[in-house]
TORKOL-4160 file (C-alpha; in steps of 0.2 Angstrom, whole numbers, padded with zeros to 4 digits, m for minus):
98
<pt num="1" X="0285" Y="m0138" Z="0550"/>
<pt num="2" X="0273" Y="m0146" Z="0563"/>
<pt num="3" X="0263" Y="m0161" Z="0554"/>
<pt num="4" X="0246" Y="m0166" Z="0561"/>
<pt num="5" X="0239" Y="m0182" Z="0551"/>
<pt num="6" X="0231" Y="m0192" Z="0563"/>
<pt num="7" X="0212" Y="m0194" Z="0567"/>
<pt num="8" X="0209" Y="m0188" Z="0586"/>
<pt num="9" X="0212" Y="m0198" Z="0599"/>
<pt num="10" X="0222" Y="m0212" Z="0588"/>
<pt num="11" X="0239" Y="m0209" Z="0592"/>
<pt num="12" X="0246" Y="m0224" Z="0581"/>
<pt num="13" X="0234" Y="m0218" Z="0565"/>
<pt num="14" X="0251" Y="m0212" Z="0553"/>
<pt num="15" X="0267" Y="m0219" Z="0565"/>
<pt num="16" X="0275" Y="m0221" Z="0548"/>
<pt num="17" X="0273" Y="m0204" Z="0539"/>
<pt num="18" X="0276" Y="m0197" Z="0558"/>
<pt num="19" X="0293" Y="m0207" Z="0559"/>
<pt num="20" X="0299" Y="m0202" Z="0541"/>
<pt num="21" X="0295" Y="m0184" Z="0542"/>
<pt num="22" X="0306" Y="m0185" Z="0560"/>
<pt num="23" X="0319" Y="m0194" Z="0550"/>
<pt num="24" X="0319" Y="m0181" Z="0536"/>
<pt num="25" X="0318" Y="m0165" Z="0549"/>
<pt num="26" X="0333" Y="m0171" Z="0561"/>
<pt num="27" X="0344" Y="m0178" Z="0546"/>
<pt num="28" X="0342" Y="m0167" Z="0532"/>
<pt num="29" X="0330" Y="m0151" Z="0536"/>
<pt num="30" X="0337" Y="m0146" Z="0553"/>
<pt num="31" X="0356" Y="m0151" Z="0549"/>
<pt num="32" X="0358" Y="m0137" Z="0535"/>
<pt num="33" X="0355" Y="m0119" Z="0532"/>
<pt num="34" X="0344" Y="m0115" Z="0517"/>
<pt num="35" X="0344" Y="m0100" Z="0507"/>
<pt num="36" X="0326" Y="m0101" Z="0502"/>
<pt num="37" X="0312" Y="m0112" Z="0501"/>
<pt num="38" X="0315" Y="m0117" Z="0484"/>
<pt num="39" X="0333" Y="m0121" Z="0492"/>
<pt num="40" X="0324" Y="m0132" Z="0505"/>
<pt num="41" X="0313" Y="m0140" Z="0494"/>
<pt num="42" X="0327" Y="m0147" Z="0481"/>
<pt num="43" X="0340" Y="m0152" Z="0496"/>
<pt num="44" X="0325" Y="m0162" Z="0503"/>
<pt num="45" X="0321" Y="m0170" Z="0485"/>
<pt num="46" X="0337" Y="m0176" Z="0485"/>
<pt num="47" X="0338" Y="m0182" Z="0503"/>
<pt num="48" X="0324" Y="m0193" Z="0499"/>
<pt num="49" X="0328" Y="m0198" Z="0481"/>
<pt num="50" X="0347" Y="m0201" Z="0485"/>
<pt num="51" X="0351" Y="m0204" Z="0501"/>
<pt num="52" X="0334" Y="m0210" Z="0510"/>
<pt num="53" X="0330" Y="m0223" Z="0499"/>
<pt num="54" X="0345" Y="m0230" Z="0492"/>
<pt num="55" X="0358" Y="m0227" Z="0502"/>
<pt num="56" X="0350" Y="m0226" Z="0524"/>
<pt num="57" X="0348" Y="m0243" Z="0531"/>
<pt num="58" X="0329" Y="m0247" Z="0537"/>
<pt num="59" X="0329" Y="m0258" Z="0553"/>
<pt num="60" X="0309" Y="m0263" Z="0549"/>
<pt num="61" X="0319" Y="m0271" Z="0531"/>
<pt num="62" X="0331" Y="m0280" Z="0538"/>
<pt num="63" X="0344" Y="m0269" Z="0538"/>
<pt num="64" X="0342" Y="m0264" Z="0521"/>
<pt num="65" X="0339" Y="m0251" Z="0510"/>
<pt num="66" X="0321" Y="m0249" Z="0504"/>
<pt num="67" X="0328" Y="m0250" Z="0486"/>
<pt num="68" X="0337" Y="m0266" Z="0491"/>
<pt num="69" X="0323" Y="m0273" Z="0500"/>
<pt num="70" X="0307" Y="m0271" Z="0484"/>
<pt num="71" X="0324" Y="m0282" Z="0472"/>
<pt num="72" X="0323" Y="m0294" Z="0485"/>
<pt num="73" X="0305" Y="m0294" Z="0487"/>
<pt num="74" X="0302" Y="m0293" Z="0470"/>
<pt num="75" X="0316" Y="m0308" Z="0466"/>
<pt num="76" X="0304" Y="m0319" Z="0476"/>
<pt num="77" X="0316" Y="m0322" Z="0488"/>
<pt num="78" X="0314" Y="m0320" Z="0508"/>
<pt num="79" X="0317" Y="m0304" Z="0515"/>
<pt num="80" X="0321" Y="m0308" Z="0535"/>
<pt num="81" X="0310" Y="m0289" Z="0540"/>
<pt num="82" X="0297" Y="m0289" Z="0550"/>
<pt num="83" X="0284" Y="m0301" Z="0545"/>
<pt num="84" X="0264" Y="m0304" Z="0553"/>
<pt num="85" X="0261" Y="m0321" Z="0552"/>
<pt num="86" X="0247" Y="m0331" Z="0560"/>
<pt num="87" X="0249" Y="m0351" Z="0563"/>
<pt num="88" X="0243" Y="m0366" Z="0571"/>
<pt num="89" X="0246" Y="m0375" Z="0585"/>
<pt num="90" X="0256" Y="m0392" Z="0583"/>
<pt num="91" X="0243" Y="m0404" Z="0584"/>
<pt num="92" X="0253" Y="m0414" Z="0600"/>
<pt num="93" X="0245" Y="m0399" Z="0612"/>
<pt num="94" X="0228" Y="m0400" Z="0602"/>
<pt num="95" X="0228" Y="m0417" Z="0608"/>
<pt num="96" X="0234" Y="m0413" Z="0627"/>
<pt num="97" X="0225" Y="m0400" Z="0629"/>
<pt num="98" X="0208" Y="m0412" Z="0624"/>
């Protein structure tokens, strides 16, 4: 299995989809022996059903599991994953900086 999804020349296009299938490949695909492709193809179902997302821990969550981490989200309350937020300077170093 050797994905290529990313435009040329734009390393950081799918990071994500890059790092789950590296997840998927080192802990489920090369860690067992298959029988057949049909084999393959359920034990990965499951990894990804069962154990991926409601059981492994995410560091970009919080720690959490993504199944853990949509409740919270969808609870309303705050998360504590990685967040992009923009802000304003206090306006004490607006002023000294006039």
């Amino acid at each position: 299995m050797i994905p290529r999804m990313r435009r040329l020349a734009n390393p950081s296009d799918n990071v994500r989809c890059e790092s789950f299938l590296r997840t998927l490949k080192r802990e489920e695909i090369y860690a067992h022996t298959y029988r057949h492709l049909d084999h393959l193809c359920a034990n990965s179902e499951a990894f990804i059903d069962r154990y991926y997302y409601r059981i492994r821990l995410h560091s970009v969550l919080g720690d959490r599991t993504p199944e853990e981490f949509e409740h919270t989200v969808a609870a309303g309350t705050r998360s504590g994953a990685a967040t992009l937020r923009f802000f304003k300077r206090p306006l004490d170093l607006m002023e000294r900086d006039r």
